[in-house]
ZAMAR-986073 format. One record per residue (C-alpha): residue number from 1; residue in three letters; x negated, y negated, z negated. Coordinates in steps of 0.1 Angstrom, whole numbers. Layout:
N
<node><n>NUM</n><res>ALA</res><xx>X</xx><yy>Y</yy><zz>Z</zz></node>
...
! end
This chain:
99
<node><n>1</n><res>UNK</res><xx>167</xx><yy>431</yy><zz>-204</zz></node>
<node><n>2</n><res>UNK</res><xx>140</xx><yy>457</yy><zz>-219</zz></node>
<node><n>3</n><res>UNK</res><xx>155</xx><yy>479</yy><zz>-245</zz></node>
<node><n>4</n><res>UNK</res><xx>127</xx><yy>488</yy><zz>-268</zz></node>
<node><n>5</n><res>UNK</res><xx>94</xx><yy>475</yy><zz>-286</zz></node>
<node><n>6</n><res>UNK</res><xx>64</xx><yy>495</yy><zz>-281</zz></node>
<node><n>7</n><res>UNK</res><xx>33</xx><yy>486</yy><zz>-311</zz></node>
<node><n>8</n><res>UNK</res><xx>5</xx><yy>498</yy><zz>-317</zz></node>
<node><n>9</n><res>UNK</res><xx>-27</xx><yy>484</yy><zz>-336</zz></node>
<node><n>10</n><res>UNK</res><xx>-61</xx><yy>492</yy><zz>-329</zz></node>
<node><n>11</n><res>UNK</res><xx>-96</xx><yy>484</yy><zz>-344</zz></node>
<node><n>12</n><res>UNK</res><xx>-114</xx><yy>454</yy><zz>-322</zz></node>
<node><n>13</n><res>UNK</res><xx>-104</xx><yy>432</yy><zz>-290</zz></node>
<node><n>14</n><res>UNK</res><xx>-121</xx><yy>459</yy><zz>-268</zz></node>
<node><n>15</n><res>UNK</res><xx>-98</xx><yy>485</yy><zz>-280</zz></node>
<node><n>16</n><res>UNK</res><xx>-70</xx><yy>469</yy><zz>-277</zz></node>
<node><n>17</n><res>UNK</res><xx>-74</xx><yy>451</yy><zz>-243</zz></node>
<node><n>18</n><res>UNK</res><xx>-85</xx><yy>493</yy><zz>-233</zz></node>
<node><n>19</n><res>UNK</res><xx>-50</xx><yy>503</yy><zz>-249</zz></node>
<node><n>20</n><res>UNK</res><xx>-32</xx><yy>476</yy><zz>-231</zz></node>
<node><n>21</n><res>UNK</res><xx>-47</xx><yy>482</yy><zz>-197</zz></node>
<node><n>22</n><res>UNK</res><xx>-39</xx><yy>525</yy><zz>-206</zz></node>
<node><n>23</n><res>UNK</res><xx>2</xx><yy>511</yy><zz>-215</zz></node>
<node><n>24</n><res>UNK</res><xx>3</xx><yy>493</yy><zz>-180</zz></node>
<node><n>25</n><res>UNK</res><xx>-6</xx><yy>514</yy><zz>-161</zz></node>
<node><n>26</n><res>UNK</res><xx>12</xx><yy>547</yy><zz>-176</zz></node>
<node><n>27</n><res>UNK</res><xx>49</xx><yy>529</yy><zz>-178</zz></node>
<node><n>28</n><res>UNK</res><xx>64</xx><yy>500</yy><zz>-169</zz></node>
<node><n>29</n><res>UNK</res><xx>56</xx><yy>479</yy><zz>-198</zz></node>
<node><n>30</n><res>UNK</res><xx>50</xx><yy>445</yy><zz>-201</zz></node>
<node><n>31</n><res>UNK</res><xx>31</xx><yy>426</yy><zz>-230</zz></node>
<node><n>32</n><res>UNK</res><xx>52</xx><yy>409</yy><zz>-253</zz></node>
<node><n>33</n><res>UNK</res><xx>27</xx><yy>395</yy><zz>-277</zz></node>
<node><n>34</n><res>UNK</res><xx>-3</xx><yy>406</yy><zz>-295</zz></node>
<node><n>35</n><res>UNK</res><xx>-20</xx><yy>397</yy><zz>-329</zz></node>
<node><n>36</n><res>UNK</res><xx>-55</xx><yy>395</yy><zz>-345</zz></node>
<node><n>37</n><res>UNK</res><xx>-59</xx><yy>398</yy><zz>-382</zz></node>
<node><n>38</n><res>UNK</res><xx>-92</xx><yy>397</yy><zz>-399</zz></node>
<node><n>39</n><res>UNK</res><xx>-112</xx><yy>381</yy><zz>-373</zz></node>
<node><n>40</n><res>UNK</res><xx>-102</xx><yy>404</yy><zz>-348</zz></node>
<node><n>41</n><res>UNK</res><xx>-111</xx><yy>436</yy><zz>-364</zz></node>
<node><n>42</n><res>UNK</res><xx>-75</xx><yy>446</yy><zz>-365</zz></node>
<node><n>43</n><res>UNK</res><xx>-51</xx><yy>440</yy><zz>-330</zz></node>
<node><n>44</n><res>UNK</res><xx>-18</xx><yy>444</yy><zz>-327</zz></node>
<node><n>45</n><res>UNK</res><xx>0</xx><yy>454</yy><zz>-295</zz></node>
<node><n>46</n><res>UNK</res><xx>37</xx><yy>444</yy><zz>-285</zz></node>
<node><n>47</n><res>UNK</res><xx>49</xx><yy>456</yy><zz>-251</zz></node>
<node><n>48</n><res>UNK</res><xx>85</xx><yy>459</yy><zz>-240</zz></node>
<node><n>49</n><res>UNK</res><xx>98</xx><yy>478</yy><zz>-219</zz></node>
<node><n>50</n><res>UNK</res><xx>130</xx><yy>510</yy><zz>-216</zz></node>
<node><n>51</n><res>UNK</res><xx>128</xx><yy>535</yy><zz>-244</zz></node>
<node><n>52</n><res>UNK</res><xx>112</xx><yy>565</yy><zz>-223</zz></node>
<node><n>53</n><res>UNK</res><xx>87</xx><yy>541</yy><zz>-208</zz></node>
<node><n>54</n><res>UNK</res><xx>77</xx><yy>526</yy><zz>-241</zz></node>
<node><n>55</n><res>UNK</res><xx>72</xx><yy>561</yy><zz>-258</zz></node>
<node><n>56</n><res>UNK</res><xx>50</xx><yy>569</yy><zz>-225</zz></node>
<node><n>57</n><res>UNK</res><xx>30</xx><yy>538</yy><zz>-229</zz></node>
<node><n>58</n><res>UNK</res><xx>23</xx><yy>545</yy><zz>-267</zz></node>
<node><n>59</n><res>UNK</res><xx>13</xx><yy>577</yy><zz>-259</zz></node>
<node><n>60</n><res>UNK</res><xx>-10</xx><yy>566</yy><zz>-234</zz></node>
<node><n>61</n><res>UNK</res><xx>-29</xx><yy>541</yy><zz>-257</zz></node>
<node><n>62</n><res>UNK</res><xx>-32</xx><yy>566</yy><zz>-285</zz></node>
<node><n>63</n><res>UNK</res><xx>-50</xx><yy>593</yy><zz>-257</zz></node>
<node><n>64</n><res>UNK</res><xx>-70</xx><yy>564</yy><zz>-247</zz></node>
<node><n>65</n><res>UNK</res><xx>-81</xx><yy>556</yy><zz>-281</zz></node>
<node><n>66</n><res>UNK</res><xx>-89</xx><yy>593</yy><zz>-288</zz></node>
<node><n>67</n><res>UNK</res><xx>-106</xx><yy>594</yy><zz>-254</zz></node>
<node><n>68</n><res>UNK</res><xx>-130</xx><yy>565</yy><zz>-259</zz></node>
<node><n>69</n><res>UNK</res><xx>-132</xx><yy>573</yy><zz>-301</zz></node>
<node><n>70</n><res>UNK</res><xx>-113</xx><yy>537</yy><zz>-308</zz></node>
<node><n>71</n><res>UNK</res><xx>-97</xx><yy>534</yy><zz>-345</zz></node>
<node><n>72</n><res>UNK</res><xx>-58</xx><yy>540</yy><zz>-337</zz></node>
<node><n>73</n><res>UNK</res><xx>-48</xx><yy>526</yy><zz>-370</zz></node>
<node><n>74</n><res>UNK</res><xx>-9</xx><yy>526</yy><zz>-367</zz></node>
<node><n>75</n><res>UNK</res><xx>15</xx><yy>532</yy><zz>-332</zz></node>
<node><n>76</n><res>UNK</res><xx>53</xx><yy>526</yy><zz>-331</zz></node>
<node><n>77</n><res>UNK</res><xx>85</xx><yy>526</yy><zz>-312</zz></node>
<node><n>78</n><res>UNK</res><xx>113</xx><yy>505</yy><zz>-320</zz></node>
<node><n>79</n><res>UNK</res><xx>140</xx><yy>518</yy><zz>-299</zz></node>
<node><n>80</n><res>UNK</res><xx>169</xx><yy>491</yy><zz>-303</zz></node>
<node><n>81</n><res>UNK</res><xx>156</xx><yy>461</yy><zz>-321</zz></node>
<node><n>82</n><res>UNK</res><xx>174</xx><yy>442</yy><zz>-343</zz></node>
<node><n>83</n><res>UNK</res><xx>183</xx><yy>405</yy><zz>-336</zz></node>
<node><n>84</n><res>UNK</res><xx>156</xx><yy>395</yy><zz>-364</zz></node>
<node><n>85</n><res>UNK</res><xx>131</xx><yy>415</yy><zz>-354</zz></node>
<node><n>86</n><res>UNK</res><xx>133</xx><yy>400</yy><zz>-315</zz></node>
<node><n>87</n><res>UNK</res><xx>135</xx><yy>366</yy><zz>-334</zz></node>
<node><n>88</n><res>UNK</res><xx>97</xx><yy>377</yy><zz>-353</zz></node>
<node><n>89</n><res>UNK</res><xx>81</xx><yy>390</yy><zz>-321</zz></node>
<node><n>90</n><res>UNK</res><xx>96</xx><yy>358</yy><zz>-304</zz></node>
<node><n>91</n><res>UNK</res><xx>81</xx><yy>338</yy><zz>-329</zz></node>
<node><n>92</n><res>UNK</res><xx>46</xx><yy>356</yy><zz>-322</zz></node>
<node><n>93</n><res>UNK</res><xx>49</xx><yy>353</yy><zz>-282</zz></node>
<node><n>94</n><res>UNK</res><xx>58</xx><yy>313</yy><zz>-289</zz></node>
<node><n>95</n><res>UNK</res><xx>25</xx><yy>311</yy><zz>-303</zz></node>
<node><n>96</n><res>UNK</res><xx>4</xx><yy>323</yy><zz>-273</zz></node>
<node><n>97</n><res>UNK</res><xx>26</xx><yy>308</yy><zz>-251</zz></node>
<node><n>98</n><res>UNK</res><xx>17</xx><yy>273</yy><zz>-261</zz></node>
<node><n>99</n><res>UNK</res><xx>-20</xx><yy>279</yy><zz>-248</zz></node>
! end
């Protein structure tokens, strides 16, 4: 099982699906969940993934965002998640499962 959360939140669908796409492809991530606020004008970004591959994957979405002047508003790594916060992303990956 993955050790780590990787997050970031970017302004607009198009920036984030760019991030994503930039995580993917520069570690071996996989997407967790992801969440829109304020009718999409905010995205947030859960992948998964080891600790050195997360932090690379991060990194890769926050040179992407510089690269194509996308609004980075927060990036974060949670290294060894608690048992309540896998139960909060759970609860968020429930929710676009059920589509």
């Amino acid at each position: 099982m993955a050790s780590s959360y990787g997050l970031i939140e970017v302004s607009g669908v198009v920036a984030a699906v760019d991030s994503l796409d930039a995580m993917c492809k520069a570690a071996e991530v996989s997407l967790v969940t992801w969440e829109r606020k304020l009718g999409g004008r905010l995205v947030t970004i859960i992948v998964e993934g080891s600790v050195s591959d997360v932090k690379a994957a991060v990194e890769a979405a926050e040179n992407i965002c510089r690269v194509n002047n996308h609004i980075l508003a927060a990036k974060g790594v949670i290294a060894a998640p608690c048992e309540e916060t896998r139960k909060l992303v759970a609860l968020s990956a429930q929710r676009i499962q059920k589509k």
